[in-house]
KOLMI-666076 format. One record per residue (C-alpha): residue in one letter; y, z, x. Coordinates in steps of 0.5 Angstrom, whole numbers. Each point is the difference from the previous one (the first is absolute). Layout:
REM residues N
 type     v     w     u
    A     Y     Z     X
...
***
This chain:
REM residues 654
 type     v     w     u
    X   246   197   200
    X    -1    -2    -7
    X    -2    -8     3
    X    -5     3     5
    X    -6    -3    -1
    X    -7     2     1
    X    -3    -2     6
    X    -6    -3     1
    X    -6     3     2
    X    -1    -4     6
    X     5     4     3
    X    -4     6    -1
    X    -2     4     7
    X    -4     5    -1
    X     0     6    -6
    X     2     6     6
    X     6    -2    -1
    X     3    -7     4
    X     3    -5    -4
    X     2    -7     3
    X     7    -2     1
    X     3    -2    -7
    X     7    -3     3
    X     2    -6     4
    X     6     5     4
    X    -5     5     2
    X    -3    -3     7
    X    -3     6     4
    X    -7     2    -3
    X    -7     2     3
    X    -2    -5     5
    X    -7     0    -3
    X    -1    -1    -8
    X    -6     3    -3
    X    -3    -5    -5
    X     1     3    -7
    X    -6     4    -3
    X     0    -3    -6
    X     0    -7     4
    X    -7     3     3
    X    -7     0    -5
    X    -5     5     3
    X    -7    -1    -2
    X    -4     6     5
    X    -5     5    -2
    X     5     5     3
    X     8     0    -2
    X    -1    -4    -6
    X    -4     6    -3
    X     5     5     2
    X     6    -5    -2
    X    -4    -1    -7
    X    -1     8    -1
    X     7     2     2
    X     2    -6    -6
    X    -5     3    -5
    X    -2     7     1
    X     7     4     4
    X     6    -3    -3
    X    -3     1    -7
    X    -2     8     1
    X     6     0     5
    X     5    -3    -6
    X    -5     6    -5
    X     2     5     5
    X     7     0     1
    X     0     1    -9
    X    -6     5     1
    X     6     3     5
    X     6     0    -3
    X     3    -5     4
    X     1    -5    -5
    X     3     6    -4
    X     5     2     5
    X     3    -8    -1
    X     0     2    -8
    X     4     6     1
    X     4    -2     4
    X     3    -6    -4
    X     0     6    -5
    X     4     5     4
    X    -5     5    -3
    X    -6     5     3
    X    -2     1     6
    X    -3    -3     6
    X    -6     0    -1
    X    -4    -2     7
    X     0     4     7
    X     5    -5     4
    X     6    -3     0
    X    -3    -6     2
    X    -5    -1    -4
    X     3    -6    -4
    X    -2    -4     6
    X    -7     0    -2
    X     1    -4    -6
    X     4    -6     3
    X    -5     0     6
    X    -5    -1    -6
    X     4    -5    -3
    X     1    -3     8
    X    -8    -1     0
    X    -1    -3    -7
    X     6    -4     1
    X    -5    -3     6
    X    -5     0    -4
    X     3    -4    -5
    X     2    -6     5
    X    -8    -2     1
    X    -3     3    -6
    X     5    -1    -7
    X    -2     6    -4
    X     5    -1    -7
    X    -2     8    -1
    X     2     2     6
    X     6    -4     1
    X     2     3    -8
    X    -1     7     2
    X     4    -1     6
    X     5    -2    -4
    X     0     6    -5
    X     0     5     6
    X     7    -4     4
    X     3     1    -7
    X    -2     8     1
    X     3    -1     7
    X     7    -4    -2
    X     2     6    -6
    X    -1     5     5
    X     5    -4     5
    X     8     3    -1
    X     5    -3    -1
    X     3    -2     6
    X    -8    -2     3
    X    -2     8     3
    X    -7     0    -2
    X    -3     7     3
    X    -4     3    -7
    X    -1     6     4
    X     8     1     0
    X     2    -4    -7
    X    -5     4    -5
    X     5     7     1
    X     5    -2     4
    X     2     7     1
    X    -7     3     2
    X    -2    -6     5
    X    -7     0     4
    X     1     6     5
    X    -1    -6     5
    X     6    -3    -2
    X     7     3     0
    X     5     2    -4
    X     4    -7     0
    X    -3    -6     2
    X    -2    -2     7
    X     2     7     4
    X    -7     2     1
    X    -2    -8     1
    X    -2     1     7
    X    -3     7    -1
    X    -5    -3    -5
    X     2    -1    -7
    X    -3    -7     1
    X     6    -4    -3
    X    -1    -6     4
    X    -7     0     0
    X     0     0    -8
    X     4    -7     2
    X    -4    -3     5
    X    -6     0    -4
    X     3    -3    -6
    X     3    -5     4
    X    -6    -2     3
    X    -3     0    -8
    X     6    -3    -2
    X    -2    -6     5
    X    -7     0    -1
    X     0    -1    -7
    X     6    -6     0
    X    -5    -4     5
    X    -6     1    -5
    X     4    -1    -7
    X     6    -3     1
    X     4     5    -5
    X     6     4     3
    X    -2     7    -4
    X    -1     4     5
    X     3    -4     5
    X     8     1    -4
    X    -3     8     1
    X    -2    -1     7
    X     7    -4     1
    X     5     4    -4
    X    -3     6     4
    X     1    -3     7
    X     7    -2    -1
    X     2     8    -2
    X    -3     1     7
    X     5    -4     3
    X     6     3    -3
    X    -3     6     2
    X    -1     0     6
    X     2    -4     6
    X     6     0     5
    X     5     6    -2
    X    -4     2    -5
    X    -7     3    -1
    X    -4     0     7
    X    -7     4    -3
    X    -6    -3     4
    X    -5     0    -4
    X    -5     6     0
    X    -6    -4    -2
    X     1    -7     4
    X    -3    -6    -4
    X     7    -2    -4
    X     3    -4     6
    X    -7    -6    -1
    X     1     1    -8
    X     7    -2     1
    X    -2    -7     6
    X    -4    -1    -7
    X     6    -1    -3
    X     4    -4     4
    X    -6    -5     2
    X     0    -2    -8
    X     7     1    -2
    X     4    -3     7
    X     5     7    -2
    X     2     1     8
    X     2     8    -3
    X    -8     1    -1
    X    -2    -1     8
    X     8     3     2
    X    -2     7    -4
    X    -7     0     3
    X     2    -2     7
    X     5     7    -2
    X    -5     4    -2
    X    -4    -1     7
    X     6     1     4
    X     2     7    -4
    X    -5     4     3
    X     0     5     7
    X     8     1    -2
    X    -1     7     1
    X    -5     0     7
    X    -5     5    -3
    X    -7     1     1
    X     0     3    -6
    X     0    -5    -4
    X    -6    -4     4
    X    -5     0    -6
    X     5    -5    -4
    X     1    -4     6
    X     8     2     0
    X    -1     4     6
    X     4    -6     5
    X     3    -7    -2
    X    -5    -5     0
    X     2    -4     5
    X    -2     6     5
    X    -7     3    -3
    X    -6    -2     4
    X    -6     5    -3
    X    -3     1    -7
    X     2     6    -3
    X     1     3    -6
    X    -4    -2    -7
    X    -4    -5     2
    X     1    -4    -7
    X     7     0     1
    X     0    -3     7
    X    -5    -6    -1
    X     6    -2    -6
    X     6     2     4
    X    -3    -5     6
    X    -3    -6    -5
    X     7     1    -3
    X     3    -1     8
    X    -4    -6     1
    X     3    -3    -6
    X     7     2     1
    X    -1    -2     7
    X    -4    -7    -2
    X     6    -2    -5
    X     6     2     5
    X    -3    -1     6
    X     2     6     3
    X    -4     1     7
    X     2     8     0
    X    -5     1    -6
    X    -6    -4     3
    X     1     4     7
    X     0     6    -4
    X    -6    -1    -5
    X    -4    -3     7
    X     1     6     3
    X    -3     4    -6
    X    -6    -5    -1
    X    -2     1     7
    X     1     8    -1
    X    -4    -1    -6
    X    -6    -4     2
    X     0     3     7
    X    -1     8    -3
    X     0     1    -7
    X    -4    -5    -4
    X    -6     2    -2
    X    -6    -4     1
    X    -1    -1    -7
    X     7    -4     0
    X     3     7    -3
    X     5     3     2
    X     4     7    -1
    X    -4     6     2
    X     3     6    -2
    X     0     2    -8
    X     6     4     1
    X     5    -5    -1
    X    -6    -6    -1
    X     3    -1     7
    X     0    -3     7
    X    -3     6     4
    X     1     0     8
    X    -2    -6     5
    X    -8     0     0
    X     0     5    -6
    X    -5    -3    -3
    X    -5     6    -4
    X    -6    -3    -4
    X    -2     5    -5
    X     8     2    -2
    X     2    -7     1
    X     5    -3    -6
    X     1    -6     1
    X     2    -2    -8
    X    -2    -6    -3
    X     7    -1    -1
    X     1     0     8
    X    -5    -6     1
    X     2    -4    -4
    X     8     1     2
    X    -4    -1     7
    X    -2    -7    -2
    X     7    -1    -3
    X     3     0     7
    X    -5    -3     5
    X     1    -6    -5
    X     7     0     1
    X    -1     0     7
    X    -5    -5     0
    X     6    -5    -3
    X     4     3     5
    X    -4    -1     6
    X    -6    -4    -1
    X    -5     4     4
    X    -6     1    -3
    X    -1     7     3
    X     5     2    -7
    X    -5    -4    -4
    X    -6     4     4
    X     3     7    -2
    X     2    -3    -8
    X    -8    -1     0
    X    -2     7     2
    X     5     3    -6
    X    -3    -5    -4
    X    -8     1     0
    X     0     7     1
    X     7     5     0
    X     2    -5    -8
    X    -7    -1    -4
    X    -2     7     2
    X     5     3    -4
    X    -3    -3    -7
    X    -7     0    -2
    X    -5    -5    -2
    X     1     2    -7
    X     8    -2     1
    X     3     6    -4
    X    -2     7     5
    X     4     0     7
    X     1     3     6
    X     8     3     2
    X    -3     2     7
    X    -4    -4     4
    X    -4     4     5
    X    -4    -1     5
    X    -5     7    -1
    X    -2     3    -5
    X    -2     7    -1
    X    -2     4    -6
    X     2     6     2
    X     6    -3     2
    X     6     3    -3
    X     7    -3     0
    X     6     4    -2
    X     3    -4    -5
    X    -7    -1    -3
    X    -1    -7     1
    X    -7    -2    -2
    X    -4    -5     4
    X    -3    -2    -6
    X     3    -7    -4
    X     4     2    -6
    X     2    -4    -6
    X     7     1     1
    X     6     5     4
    X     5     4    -2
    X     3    -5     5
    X    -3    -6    -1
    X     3    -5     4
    X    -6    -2     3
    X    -4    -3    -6
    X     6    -3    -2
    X     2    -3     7
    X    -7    -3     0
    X     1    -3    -7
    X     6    -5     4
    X    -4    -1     6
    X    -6    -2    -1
    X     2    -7    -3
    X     4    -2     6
    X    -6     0     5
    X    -1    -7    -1
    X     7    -1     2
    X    -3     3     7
    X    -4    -6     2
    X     4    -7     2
    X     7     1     3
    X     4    -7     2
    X     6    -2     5
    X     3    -6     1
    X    -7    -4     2
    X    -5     5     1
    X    -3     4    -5
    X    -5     7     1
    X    -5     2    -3
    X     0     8     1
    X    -5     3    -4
    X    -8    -3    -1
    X     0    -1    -7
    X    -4    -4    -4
    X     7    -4    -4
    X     3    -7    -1
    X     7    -1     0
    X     5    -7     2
    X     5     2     5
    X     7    -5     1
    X     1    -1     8
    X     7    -1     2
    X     2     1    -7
    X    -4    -7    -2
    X    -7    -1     2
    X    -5     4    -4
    X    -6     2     3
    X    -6     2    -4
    X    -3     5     4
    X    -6     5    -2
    X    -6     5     2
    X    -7     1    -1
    X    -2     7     3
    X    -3     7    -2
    X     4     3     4
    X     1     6     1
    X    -7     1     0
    X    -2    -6     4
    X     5    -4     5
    X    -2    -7    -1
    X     6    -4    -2
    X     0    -8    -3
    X     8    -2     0
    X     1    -5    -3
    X     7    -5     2
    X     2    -5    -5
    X     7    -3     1
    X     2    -5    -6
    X     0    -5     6
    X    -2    -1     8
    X     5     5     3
    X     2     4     6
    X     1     7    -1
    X    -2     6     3
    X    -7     5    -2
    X     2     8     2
    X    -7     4    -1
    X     1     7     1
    X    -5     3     5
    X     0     8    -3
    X     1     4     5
    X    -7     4    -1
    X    -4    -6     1
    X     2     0     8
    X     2     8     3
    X     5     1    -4
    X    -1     6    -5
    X     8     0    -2
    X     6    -3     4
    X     0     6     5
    X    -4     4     4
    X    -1     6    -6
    X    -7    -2    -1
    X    -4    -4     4
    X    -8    -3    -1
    X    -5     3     5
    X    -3    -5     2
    X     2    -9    -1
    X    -2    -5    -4
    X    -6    -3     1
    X     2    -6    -3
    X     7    -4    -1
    X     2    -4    -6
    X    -1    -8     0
    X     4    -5    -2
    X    -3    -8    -3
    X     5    -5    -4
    X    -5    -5    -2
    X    -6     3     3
    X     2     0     6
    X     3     5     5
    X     8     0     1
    X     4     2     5
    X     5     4    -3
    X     5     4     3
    X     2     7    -1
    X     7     2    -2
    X     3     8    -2
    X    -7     0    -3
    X    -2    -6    -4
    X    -4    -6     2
    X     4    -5     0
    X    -3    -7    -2
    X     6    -6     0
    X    -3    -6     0
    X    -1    -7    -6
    X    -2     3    -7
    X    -4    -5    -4
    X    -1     2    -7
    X    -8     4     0
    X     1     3     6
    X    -5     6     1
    X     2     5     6
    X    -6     6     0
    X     2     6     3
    X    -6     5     2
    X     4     8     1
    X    -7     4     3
    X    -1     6    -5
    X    -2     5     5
    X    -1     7    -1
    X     4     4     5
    X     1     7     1
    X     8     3     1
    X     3     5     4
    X     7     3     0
    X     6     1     5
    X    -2     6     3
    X     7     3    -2
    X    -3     0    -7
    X    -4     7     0
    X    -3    -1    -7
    X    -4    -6     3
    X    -2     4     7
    X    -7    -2     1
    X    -1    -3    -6
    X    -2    -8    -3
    X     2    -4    -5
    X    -4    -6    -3
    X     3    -7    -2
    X    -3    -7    -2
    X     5    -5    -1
    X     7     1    -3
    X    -3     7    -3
    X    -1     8     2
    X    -7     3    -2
    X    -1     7    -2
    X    -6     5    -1
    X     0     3    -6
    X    -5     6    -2
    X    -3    -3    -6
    X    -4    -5     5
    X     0     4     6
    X    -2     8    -3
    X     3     7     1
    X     0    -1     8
    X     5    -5    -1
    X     5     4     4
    X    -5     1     6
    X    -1    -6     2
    X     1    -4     5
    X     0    -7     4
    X    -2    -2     7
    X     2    -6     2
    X    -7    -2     0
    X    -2     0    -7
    X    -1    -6    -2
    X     2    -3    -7
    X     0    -5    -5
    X     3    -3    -6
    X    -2    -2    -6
    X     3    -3    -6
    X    -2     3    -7
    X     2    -4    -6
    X     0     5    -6
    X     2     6     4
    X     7     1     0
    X     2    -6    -3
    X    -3    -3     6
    X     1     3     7
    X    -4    -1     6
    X    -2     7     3
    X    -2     2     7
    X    -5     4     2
    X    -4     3     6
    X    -2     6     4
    X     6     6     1
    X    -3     7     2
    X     1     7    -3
    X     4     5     4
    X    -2     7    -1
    X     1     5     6
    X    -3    -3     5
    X    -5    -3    -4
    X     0    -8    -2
    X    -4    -3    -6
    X     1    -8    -1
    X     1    -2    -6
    X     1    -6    -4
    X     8    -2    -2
    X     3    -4    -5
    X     7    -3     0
    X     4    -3    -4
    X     7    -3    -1
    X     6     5    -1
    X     4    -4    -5
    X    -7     2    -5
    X    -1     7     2
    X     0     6    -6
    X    -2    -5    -5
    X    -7     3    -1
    X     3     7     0
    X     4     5     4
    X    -4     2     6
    X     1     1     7
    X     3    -7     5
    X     2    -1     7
    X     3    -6     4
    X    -1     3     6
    X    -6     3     3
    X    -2     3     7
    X    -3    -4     5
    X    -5     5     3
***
């Protein structure tokens, strides 16, 4: 292991977690490659500020807050073996390695000695914390007798239950990865890998058998493998897969341990949970080959999409346990839909992309990415929402005193935390390739060179304001005349598809289709899983325009969906609007929308940071009696960034 080498950056996926291949014998991998994000210079007016906010504003006041908190402390007492855990949960070490994730990201684009050096200060926190034998779990080491209430009197016993042992390690492990890509320095990578080796002697055949209670360590330990080659890291994470459902009980549905794997076909339990455990599937199943897996995350995708997502790309409905609900649950006012549970959902359906090439995967990503993951974060980057719902009321009480308002922090911060990891991989998002084809997934203004077949580089870039407007200038430049294979992906909602299902459905059908030109001049194209696909000879300068009419249309549900009965929903592109009180007044639960009211939209420069906003005529229902009224909507991502007050999403049609 001393002679392993740092890889060099072009063999970066992409941030959320997958690592291209470091060794000549591993031959089974995804079929598509994503191009690497930090491969990808983005210069729009929509991600690039989010990114450069996440990079200046939420990793440092992140960083301020795990010291304000304790949670550095619990490292330092911890090496000590003196006091007392000084945080609420047993997980909250995981937030400093996802922080320190996110900054390692950061630093791959933008060097920041300071930053590097504080990082450095906290992983040597982190490495006196490490026992001897490489357990790494603050809550159990700072008093060894009196350990988190969570964790059990020895090691693991309470690991299925929820001491969070194992997600402690995958979250470092993660970090451990992400900060030896950005640095080439094995200090965290040494904790990371002396830990993972503890794993395996622990667990595995005829020994320890405890399927995580909180999955995400199964990706942490693919991320190993990728860059060590050390097969033991894929074996251990394709074991821990295979413990779960040992005891056939539905009581153990809320942490996915309820049946095996291989025989799960529904989303259930706590949604954060599930979204990594079937992320984790895909690449156990990518680097294995094992076709049971891809059957059974197929099966749970299709139940996903087709009855318990949310139109925002959110998903788990329930507070109680941050869970799945039923088929069709889907509450609007109590709705949860944690930040965590998107971003985990974006996790998965790029996996599934990798795996299948279908662009109905990149459509549900997209959703996730532009309503249910960025309005989890304020436009000041340090206030955040745990939940995500739909509605809100501020008469409404929850029952554990969740709050519909922004918050600095959490008892339980992995929300802010997770973001801070997350948000400098979306340009990671944008380009994928295989063999001769390379896709362009995401409409973002970027530049990026992509080798085809291993040999040819290709500049492509685009020129495009989206989401705001839909016109897209690709631009194709091979290194010289070739032949290859262009795949545009045509979203979903630009057509009759709101999602891949029949969950939600738009009332009436586009006016106009989306048009294709390469050179100025109209192209035939074929339409292939999604995508359009252009094979043709490339010369260099090559230009293709592609125009995505940017219509307003209006949303129904499933009829199966009660909360949504009779109701509408406003979309405009990739996002999802929604009123809120501050623009439409006190009558704002009282309103309604025929499907005669006409609307339009509007961009404004300086409002928001730079939205477009939709108005027209909606009425005022009261008793009998109905009053027009002027409406204002607004992108769900940006809602409460004005102050709480009332929200909907969905309005009444009469």
């Amino acid at each position: 292991m001393e002679k392993m080498k740092r890889p060099k950056l072009a063999w970066l996926l992409l941030l959320s977690g997958l690592f291209a291949c470091q060794t000549k014998s591993e031959k089974v991998d995804y079929p598509i490659q994503g191009v690497p994000f930090n491969e990808v210079k983005i210069s729009d007016q929509f991600w690039l500020p989010k990114i450069e906010t996440n990079r200046t504003v939420t990793i440092p006041a992140s960083f301020a807050k795990c010291e304000e908190t304790g949670r550095v402390e619990n490292f330092v007492k911890a090496a000590k073996k003196e006091g007392s855990f000084g945080t609420t949960f047993p997980f909250d070490d995981t937030d400093i390695y996802k922080i320190i994730e996110g900054a390692s990201y950061s630093m791959i684009v933008h060097p920041d000695p300071k930053l590097g050096h504080y990082v450095d200060s906290l992983i040597t926190i982190v490495g006196a914390a490490q026992e001897p034998d490489g357990y790494l779990y603050t809550a159990r080491t700072i008093d060894p007798e009196h350990p988190h209430g969570w964790a059990g009197k020895e090691r693991w016993v309470r690991e299925s239950e929820g001491s969070h042992e194992l997600y402690n390690s995958g979250h470092l492990f993660e970090a451990a990865v992400a900060h030896f890509q950005a640095t080439g320095k094995r200090n965290l990578l040494d904790i990371a890998l002396k830990n993972a080796d503890l794993l395996t002697q622990v667990f595995g055949p005829g020994k320890r058998n405890d399927a995580p209670g909180h999955e995400i360590v199964e990706m942490g330990l693919v991320k190993l493998y990728r860059i060590t080659g050390e097969k033991k890291y894929l074996d251990l994470a394709k074991f821990f897969i295979d413990c779960r459902g040992k005891e056939n009980s539905p009581k153990k549905a809320y942490s996915q341990d309820h049946k095996p794997v291989v025989d799960q076909d529904e989303a259930v339990g706590h949604a954060v949970r599930a979204g990594y455990l079937y992320a984790g599937v895909a690449d156990v199943a990518a680097l294995t080959g094992d076709s049971a897996y891809l059957a059974a995350i197929d099966k749970i995708w299709e139940n996903t999409v087709s009855k318990k997502l949310y139109l925002t790309g959110g998903i788990g409905s329930r507070h109680q346990g941050e869970a799945f609900g039923d088929n069709y649950e889907l509450p609007n006012l109590t709705a949860y839909n944690e930040t965590c549970a998107a971003i985990a959902n974006v996790y998965w359906n790029y996996r599934m992309f990798l795996l299948h090439g279908d662009a109905k995967y990149i459509d549900v990503l997209e959703r996730s990415l532009y309503n249910g993951v960025i309005s989890g974060v304020g436009l000041d980057g340090k206030t955040f929402f745990y939940p995500n719902p739909l509605e809100c009321d501020l008469h409404f009480k929850f029952n554990r005193g969740e709050t519909f308002d922004r918050q600095p922090w959490f008892d339980c911060s992995c929300c802010p935390t997770n973001l801070c990891r997350f948000m400098p991989s979306v340009p990671g998002y944008i380009y994928a390739q295989s063999g001769d084809k390379l896709y362009v997934n995401l409409f973002v203004q970027s530049s990026s060179t992509v080798k085809l077949n291993k040999k040819l580089p290709v500049k492509i870039g685009q020129e495009t304001n989206y989401p705001w407007e839909g016109n897209v200038k690709i631009t194709v430049s091979p290194e010289k005349k070739s032949s290859f294979t262009l795949c545009i992906r045509i979203p979903g909602w630009a057509g009759t598809q709101v999602v891949p299902s029949d969950l939600y459905s738009f009332i009436t059908p586009p006016s106009q289709a989306v048009s294709l030109t390469v050179n100025g001049e109209p192209v035939l194209y074929e339409t292939e899983k999604g995508y359009a696909v252009i094979s043709r000879e490339w010369n260099p300068g090559d230009v293709v325009g592609f125009s995505i009419p940017m219509e307003i249309r209006r949303v129904e549900a499933n009829a199966l969906v009660k909360d949504d009965s009779a109701k509408v929903a406003i979309e405009r592109g990739p996002i999802v609007y929604c009123l809120e009180g501050v623009d439409n007044g006190p009558t704002l639960m009282k309103l309604a929308l025929p499907d005669s009211s006409k609307l339009s939209a509007i961009f404004h420069p300086e409002e928001l940071t730079g939205v477009v906003t939709i108005s027209g005529g909606a009425v005022v229902v009261e008793g009998k009696k109905e009053q027009a009224q002027k409406i204002t909507a607004i992108p769900y991502f940006v809602w409460n960034n004005r102050g709480i007050n009332e929200m909907k999403v969905w309005l009444p049609r009469q």
